[in-house]
C-alpha positions as CSV (number, residue, x, y, z in Angstrom):
1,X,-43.6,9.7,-18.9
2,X,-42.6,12.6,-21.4
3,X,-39.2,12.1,-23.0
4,X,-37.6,15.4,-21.7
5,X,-38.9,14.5,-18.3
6,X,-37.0,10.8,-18.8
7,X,-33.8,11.9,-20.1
8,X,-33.8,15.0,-17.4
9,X,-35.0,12.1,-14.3
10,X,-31.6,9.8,-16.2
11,X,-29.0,12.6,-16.4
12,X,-30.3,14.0,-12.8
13,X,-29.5,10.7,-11.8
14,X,-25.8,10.6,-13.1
15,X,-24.9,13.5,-11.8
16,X,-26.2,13.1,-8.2
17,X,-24.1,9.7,-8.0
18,X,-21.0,12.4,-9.6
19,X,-21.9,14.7,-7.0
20,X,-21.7,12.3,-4.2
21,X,-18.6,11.2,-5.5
22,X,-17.1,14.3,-5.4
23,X,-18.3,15.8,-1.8
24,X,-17.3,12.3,-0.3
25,X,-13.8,12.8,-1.7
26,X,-13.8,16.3,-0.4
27,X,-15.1,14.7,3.5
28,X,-12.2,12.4,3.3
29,X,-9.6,15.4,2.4
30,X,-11.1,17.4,5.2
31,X,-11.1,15.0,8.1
32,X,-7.5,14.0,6.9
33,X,-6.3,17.5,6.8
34,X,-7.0,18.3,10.8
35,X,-5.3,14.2,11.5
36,X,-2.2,15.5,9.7
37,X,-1.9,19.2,10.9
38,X,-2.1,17.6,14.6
39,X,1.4,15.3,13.8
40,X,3.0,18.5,12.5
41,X,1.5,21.3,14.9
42,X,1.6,19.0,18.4
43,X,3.9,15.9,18.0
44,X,6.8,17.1,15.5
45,X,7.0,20.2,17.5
46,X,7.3,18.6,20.4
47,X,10.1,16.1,19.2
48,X,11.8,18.2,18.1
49,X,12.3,20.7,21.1
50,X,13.0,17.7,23.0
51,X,15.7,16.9,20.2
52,X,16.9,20.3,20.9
53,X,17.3,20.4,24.7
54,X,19.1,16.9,24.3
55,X,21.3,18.5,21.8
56,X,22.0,21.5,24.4
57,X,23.2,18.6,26.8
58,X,25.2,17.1,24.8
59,X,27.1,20.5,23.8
60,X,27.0,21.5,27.3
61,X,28.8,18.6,29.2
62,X,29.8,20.9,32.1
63,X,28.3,23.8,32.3
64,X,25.3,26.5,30.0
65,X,26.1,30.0,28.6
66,X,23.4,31.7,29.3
67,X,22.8,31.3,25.8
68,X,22.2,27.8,26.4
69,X,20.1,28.5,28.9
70,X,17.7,30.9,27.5
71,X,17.4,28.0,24.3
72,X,16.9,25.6,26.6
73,X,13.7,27.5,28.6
74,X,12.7,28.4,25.0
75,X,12.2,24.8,24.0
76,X,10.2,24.0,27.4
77,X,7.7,26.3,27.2
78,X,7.4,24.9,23.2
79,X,6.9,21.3,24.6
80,X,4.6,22.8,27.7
81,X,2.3,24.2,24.9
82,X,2.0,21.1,23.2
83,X,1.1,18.7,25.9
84,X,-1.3,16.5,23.8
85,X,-0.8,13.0,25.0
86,X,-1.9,10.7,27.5
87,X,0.7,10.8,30.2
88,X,2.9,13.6,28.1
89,X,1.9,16.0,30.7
90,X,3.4,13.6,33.7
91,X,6.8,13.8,31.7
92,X,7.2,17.1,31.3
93,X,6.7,17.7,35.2
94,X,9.0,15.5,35.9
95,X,11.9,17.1,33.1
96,X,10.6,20.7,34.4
97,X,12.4,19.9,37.1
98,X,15.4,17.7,36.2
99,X,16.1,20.4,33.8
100,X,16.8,23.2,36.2
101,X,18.7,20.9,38.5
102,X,20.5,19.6,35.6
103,X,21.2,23.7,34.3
104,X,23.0,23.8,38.1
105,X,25.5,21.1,37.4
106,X,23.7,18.4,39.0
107,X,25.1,15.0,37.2
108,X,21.9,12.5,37.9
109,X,19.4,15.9,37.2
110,X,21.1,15.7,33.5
111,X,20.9,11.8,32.8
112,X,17.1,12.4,34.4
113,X,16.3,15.0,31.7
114,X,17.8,13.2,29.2
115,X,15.7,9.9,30.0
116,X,12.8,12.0,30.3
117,X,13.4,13.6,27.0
118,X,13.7,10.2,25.2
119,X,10.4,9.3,27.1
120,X,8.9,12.7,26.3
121,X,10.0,11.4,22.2
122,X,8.9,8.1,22.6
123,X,4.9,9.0,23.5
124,X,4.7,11.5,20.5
125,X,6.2,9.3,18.0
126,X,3.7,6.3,19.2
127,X,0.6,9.5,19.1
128,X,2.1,9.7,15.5
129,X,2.2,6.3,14.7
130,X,-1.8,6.3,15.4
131,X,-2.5,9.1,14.0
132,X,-1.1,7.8,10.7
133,X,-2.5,4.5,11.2
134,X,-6.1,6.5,11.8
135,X,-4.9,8.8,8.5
136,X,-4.5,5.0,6.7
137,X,-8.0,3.7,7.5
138,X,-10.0,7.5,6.9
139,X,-8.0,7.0,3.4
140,X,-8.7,3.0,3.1
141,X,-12.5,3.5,4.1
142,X,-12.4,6.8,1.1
143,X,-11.0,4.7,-1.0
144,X,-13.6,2.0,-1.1
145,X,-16.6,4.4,-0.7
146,X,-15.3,5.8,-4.0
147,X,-15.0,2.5,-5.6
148,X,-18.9,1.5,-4.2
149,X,-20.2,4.7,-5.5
150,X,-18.1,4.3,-9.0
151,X,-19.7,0.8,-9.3
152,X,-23.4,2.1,-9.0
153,X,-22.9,4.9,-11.1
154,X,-21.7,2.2,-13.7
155,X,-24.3,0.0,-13.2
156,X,-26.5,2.8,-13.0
157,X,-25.4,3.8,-16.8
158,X,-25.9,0.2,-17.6
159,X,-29.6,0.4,-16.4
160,X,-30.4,3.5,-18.4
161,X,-28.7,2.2,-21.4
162,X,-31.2,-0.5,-21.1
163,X,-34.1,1.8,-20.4
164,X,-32.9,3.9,-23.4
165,X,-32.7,1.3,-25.7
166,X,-36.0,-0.5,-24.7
167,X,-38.0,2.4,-24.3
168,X,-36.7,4.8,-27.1
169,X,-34.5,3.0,-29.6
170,X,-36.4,0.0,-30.4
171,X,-39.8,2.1,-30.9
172,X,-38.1,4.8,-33.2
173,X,-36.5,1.3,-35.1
174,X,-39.8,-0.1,-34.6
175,X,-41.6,3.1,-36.1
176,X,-38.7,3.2,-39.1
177,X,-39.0,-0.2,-40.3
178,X,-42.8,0.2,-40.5
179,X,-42.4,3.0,-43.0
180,X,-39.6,1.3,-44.8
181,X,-42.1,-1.6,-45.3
182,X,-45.0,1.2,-46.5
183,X,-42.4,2.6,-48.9
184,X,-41.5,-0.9,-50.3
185,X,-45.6,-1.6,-50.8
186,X,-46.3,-3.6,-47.6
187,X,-49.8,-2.4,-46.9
188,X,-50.3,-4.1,-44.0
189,X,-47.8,-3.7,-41.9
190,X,-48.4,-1.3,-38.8
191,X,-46.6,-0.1,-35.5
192,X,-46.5,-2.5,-32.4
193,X,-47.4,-1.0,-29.3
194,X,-44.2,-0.9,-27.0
195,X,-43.5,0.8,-24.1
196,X,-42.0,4.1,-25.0
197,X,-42.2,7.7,-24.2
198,X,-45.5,9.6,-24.6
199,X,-43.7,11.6,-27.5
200,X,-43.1,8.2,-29.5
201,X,-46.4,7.0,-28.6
202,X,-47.8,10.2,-30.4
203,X,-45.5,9.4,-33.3
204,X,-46.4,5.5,-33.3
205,X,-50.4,6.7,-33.3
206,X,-50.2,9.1,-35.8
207,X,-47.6,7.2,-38.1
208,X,-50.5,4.0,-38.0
209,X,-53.5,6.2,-38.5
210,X,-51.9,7.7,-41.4
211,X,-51.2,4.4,-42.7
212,X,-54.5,3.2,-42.4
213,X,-56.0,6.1,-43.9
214,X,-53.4,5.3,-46.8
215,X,-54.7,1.8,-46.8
216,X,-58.8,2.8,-47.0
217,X,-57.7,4.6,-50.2
């Protein structure tokens, strides 16, 4: 194999492992991104209309301004938007109905809404509480996919270290101590055959036959 093809095949090799690196980073950001924009677009905004018509009936004790009541229809059609959850959908029937019952006065339609409500807040906080335990694991399983791929690029860097120093340093030392040895007088001395490149081979070859012609002299 010709050096520039070696060194080209080695540094090709580097940066795919880089590359890989890189794009499986990127994965892990992008399939987090949609787990945390659903918290934030489905469950927070749910909660926190619920939170909101609670607070209504708690300002509210006796009867709604209008006011009230436009805020409160506001903040059901927010949470009937957002119906996301497994049995979230059930719930919000069910407070549909308290609610307007509970806007007309009635005592046992507002402590129904209001249990509802706390039930409505109760299945998106557990949704969130998966979701972030799903956001945990996508990061976890990242995390040591980075760490696999940053050990084989390092032992990958040890192998061509190796391959670098077997197959071109210790032929170019190999090829520098013969012609120390020529300087110094040593007639005899001549390049070993290693494995190398087929540029140092060339060199090796030529460095010997010159040395021998040297010699017949």
């Amino acid at each position: 194999m010709r050096l520039r093809t070696e060194l080209l095949l080695y540094t090709m090799l580097l940066a795919s492992l880089n590359v890989a690196l890189a794009f499986g980073c990127i994965g892990l950001f992008v399939r987090m991104g949609p787990v945390i924009a659903r918290i934030l677009q489905a469950n927070v905004v749910s909660m926190d209309a619920a939170e909101r018509i609670t607070f209504e009936f708690a300002t509210n004790a006796v009867t709604f301004t209008d006011e009230s009541r436009r805020r409160v229809a506001s903040e059901l059609e927010v949470i009937g938007a957002n119906i996301t959850e497994k049995g979230e959908a059930e719930i919000f029937r069910q407070l549909r109905t308290s609610t307007k019952s509970a806007l007309d006065g009635d005592p046992q339609a507002r402590a129904a809404a209001i249990s509802q409500l706390r039930s409505l807040i109760a299945v998106n906080r557990e949704a969130m509480t998966a979701v972030d335990l799903e956001a945990r694991r996508l990061g976890s399983a990242g995390a040591w996919a980075a760490v696999f791929v940053g050990a084989v690029s390092f032992a990958l860097s040890l192998l061509i270290i190796v391959q670098l120093r077997r197959r071109l340093l210790r032929p170019l030392l190999e090829l520098h101590d013969v012609l120390v040895a020529a300087q110094n007088g040593d007639r005899f001395r001549r390049c070993r055959m290693m494995e190398a490149p087929v540029e140092v081979k060339k060199a090796t070859h030529a460095v010997n036959r010159l040395l021998d012609e040297r010699g017949s002299h």
